[in-house]
C-alpha positions in Angstrom: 37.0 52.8 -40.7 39.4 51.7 -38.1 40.2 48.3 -37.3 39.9 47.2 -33.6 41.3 43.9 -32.0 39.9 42.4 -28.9 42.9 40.1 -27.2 41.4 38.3 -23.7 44.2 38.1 -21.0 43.3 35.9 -18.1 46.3 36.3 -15.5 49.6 35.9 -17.6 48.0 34.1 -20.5 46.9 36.5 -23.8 44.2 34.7 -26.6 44.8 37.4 -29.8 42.2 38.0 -31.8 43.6 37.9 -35.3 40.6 39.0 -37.1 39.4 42.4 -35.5 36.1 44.4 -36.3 35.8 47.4 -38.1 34.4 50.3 -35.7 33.8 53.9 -36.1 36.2 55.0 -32.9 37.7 53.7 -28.9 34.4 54.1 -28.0 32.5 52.0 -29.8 35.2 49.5 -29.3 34.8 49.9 -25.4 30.9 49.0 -26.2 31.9 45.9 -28.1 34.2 44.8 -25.6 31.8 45.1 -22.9 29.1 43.2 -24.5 31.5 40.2 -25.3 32.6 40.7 -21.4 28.8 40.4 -20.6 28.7 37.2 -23.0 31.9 35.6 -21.0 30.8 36.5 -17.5 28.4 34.6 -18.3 29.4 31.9 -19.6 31.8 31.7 -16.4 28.8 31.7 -14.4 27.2 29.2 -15.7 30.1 26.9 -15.5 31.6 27.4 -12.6 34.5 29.4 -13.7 36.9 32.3 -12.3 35.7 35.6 -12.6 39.2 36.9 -11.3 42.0 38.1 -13.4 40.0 38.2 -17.0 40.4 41.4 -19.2 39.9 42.2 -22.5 42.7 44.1 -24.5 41.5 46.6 -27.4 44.5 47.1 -29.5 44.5 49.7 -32.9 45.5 48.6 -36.1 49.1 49.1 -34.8 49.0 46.7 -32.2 48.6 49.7 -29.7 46.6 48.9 -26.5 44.2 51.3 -26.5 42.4 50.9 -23.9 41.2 47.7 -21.3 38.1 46.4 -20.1 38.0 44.4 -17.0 35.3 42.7 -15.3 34.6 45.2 -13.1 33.9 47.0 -15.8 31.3 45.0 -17.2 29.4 44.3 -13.6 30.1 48.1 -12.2 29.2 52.0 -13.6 29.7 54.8 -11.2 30.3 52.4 -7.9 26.8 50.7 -8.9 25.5 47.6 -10.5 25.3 48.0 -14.3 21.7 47.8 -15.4 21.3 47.0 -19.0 17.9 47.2 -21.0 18.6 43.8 -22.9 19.0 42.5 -19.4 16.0 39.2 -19.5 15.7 39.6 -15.7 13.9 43.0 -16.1 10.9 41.5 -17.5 11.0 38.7 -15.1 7.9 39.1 -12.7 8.5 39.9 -9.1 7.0 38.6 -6.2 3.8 40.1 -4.4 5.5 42.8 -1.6 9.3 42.6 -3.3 10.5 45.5 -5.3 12.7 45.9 -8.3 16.6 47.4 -7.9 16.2 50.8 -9.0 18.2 50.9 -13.3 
């Protein structure tokens, strides 16, 4: 099974990821990456911290960059709001005469 590596570039600055994750293919990888996007998104929101200029670099066994998830990525699918069915605010309870976002 391949070998993915997830490298987080904010602006000019590149954090490697020495230790990878074995994955079946790209897309899977893309998945991973856009969970652990989720999880610093997050964590950026919650501390006050830039949302601009963070992306995160899936490179092959070869060091090849093959492909990048940005933050955009994460938030956006299709020009929409990403829904996600782990999301904790879908089971949160609404407010008589409000309605949910559409998923």
């Amino acid at each position: 099974m391949p070998r993915y590596f997830f490298h987080v570039r904010e602006g000019a600055e590149l954090s490697r990821d020495e230790e990878g994750q074995e994955l079946p293919h790209t897309e899977a990888a893309r998945a991973e990456a856009i969970n652990s996007g989720r999880e610093m998104l997050g964590e950026r929101l919650l501390h006050g911290g830039s949302l601009a200029h963070c992306q995160i670099e899936i490179a092959d066994e070869t060091g090849r960059v093959v492909d990048v998830v940005s933050g955009n990525d994460v938030l956006m699918r299709r020009g929409a709001l990403r829904s996600y069915p782990d999301d904790v605010t879908q089971s949160a309870p609404v407010a008589k005469g409000q309605n949910r976002p559409p998923r």
